[in-house]
C-alpha positions as CSV (number, residue, x, y, z in Angstrom):
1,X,-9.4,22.2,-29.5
2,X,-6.5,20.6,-27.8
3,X,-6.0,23.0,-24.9
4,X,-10.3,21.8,-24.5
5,X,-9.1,18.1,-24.5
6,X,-6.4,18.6,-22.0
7,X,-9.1,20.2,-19.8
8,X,-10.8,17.4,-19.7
9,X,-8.3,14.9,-19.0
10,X,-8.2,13.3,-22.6
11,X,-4.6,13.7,-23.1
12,X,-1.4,12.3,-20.7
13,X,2.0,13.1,-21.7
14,X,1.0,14.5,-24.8
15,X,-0.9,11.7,-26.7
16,X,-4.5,11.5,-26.5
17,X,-6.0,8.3,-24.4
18,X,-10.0,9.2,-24.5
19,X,-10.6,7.3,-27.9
20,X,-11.6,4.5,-29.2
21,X,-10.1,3.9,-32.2
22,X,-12.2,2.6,-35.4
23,X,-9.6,2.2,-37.5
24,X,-6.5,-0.2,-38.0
25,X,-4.6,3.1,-37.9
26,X,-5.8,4.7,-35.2
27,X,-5.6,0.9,-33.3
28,X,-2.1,1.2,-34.2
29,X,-1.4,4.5,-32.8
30,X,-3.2,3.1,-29.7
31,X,-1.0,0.5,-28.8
32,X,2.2,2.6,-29.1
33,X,0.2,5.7,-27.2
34,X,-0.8,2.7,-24.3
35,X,2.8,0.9,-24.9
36,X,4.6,4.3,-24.0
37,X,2.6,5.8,-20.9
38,X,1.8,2.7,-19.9
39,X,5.7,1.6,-20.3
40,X,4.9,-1.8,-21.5
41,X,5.6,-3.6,-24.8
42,X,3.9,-3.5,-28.2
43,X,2.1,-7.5,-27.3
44,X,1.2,-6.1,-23.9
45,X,-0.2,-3.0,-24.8
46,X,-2.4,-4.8,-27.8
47,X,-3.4,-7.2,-25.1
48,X,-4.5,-4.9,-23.1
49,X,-6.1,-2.9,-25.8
50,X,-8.2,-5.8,-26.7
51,X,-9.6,-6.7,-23.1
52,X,-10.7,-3.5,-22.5
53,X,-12.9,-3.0,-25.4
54,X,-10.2,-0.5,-27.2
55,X,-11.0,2.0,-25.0
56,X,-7.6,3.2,-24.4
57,X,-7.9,5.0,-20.9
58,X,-8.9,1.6,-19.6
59,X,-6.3,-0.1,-20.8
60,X,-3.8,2.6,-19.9
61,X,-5.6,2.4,-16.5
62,X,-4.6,-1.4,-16.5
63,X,-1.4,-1.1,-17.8
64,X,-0.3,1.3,-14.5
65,X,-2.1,-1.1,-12.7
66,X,-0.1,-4.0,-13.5
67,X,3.2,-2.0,-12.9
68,X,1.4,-1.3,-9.4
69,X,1.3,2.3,-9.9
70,X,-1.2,4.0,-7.6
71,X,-3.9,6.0,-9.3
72,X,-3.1,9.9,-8.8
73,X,0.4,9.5,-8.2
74,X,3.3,11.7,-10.4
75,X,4.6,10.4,-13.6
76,X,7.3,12.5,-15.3
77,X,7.1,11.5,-19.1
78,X,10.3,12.6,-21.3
79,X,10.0,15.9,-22.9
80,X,6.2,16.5,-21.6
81,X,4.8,18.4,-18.5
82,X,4.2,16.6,-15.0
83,X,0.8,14.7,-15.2
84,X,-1.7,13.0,-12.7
């Protein structure tokens, strides 16, 4: 269930990040999910996507990374609860 995925750490801000999506739809939805936590443009995120296999925690990971965000530290995302 969902409440199970948020457990586990599979969702930030509300949009799932432990997939790797198959599909040109889901591919799609990956690069806005990575483009909006990751707060980088559409290119970027697709860039990103790409390099790291389309495994979309990595390239979430990178995207913070690149910003220089330190791993653990708070985000506050619009309209979503305080995440890790």
């Amino acid at each position: 269930s969902s409440a199970a995925f948020v457990r586990l750490g599979a969702v930030r801000g509300g949009r799932m990040v432990a997939l790797r999506p198959a599909s040109e739809k889901l591919r799609a939805r990956a690069v806005r999910n990575v483009a909006a936590l990751g707060d980088v443009g559409a290119a970027a995120a697709r860039r990103l996507l790409s390099a790291a296999g389309w495994d979309v925690a990595r390239a979430l990971a990178a995207a913070l990374g690149q910003r220089g965000e330190r791993r653990g530290s708070r985000k506050r995302l619009p309209g979503s609860e305080e995440i890790t």
